[in-house]
N, C-alpha and C positions, 0 to 999 in steps of 0.2 A: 305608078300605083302598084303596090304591093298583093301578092294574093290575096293574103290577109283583110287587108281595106277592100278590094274587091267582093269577099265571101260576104264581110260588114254589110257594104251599101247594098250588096242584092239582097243579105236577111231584110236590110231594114224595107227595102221597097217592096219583097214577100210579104212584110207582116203587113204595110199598107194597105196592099192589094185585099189582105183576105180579111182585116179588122175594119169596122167603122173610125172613122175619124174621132169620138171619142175615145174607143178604145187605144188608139193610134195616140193620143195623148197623154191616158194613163198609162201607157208602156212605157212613154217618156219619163212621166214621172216617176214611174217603180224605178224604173232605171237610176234616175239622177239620186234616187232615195239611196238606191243597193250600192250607185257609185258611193256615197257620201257613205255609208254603212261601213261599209270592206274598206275606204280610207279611215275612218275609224278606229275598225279591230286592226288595221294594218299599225294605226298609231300605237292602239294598245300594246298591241304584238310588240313591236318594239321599244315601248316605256317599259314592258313587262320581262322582254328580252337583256334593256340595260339594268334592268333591277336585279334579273337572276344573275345577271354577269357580275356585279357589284357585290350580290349578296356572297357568289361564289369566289368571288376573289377575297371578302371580309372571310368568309370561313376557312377559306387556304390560309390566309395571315392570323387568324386567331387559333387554326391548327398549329401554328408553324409554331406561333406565339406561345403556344399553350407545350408543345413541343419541344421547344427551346428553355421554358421556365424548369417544365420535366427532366430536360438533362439538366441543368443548372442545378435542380434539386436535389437527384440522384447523383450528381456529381459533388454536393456540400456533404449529403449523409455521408457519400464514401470516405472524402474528405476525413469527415470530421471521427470516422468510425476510426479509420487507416491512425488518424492523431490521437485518441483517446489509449488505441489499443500498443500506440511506441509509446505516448508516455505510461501508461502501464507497466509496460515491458521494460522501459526505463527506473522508473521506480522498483519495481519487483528485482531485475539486477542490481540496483545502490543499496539496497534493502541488506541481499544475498551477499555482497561486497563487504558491508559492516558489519552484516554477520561473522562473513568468515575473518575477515580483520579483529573484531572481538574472539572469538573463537581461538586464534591465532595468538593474540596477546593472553588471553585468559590461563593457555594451555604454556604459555614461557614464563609465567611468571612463578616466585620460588614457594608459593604460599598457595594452599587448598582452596580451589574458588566451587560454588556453587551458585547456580543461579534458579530462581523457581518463576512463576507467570502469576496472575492476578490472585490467584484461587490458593497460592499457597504451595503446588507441585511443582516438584524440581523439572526443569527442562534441561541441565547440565551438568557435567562433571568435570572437571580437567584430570587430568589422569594423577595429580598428587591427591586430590580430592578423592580419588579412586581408590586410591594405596591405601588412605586413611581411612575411610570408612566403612572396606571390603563391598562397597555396592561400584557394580559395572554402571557405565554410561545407560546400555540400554534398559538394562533390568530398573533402575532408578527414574527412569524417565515418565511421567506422570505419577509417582508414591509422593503422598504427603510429605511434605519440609521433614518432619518430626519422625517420622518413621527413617527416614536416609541419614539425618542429622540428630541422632538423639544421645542428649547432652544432661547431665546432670552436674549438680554444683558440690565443690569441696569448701575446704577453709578460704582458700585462697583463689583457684580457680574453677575454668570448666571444666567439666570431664568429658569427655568423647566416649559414647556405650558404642561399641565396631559393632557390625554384622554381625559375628560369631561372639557378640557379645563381651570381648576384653574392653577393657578401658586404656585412656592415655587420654594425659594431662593437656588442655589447647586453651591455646587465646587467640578468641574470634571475635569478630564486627561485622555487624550487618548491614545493608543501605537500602536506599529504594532505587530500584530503578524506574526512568520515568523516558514516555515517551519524546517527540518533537513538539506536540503541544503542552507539557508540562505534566501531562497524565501519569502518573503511577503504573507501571503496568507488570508491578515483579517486584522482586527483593534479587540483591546478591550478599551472598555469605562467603566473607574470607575467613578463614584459620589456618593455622598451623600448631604441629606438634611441638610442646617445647618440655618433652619428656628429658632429653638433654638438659637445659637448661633449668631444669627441677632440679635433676640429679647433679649438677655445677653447683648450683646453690647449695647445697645440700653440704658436698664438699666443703664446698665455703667455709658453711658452717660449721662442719667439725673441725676444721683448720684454725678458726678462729677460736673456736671452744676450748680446744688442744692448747693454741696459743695462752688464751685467759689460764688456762688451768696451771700450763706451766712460767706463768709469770707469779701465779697465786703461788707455786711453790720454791719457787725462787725466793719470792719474799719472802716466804717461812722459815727457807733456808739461812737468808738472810740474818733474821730477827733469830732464830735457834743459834746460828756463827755468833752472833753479837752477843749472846746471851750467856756459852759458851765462853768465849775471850774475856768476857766483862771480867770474872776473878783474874785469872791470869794475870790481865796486864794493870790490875789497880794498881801495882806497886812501883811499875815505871810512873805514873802521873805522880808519885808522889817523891820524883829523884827531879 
């Protein structure tokens, strides 16, 4: 027998000693009650125990969970920011690309090009377009079509009014420029000077004039010899 059991049966035969016999049996009873009690809150204790255990392991997993969606999520926005902003940056260089490839072809070709945006304002020059019209690239770049390009009409053609005001003779066509969806988004103007080719024609013309004139007097020459001879020779026709 153990201390313990020892201390036990001596309280229990103390309390006999000094209680009456009912009392001695309501002690029992409080007892068997307090035992049944404490097994009890013992049980509770531990339904309560595997509940917070449960609930604390569901809240580690719905942290983890919630956690885990968080990076997932922050990791789509990054995603999707990092992709938006290459293809941006992709587009903005194809963009720049056709630009300067335009720019490139615009600036080799043997004809005045100008180009304007929606509103009517030139956005370019090529540099014969430059020569032609005495307006620089920069100084031109947002002035109205009509103030860089001003153009009055003759008999036959257009006239080019230049910066400083001289004129010279041009045959130009205008287009629309239009974007990837079909949108308008500009005009371009080609011309060239064909002051030369006025002044060829021109030539021409008095070449040919010159011609007419001295075939006219050929002929008069002619008809004057004929007219001239006619006495003369009447007298052979008649041997």
């Amino acid at each position: 027998v153990t201390d313990n059991s020892r201390q036990q049966l001596r309280l229990a035969e103390m309390e006999r000693e000094a209680l009456p016999r009912t009392s001695v049996a309501l002690v029992k009873r409080l007892r068997r009650r307090t035992v049944v009690m404490l097994d009890v809150e013992k049980a509770l204790l531990r339904e309560r125990a595997v509940e917070s255990d449960a609930s604390a392991k569901a809240a580690i997993l719905w942290i983890l969970l919630g956690s885990g969606i968080g990076v997932l999520l922050i990791g789509g926005v990054f995603y999707l920011t990092q992709r938006n902003v290459r293809i941006r940056s992709e587009a903005a260089e194809t963009v720049a690309q056709q630009g300067e490839l335009l720019r490139v072809t615009l600036a080799s070709i043997g004809d005045a090009v100008i180009t304007t945006d929606l509103d009517a304002r030139v956005t370019y020059l090529n540099a014969i377009a430059e020569e032609l019209t005495g307006w620089k690239g920069g100084e031109a770049a947002g002035q109205p079509l009509d103030s860089v390009f001003h153009i009055t009409k003759d008999e036959a053609h257009s006239v080019l009014v230049t910066k400083d005001g001289s004129e010279r003779p041009i045959d130009e066509s205008i287009a629309p420029i239009k974007d990837d969806h079909g949108r308008v988004a500009g005009s371009v103007v080609i011309f060239r000077d064909i002051s030369e080719e006025k002044a060829t024609q021109a030539r021409i013309q008095g070449l040919v004039s010159e011609l007419k004139e001295t075939d006219h007097r050929k002929d008069e020459f002619l008809a004057t010899l004929a007219h001239e001879l006619r006495g003369p020779l009447a007298p052979l026709g008649n041997v």
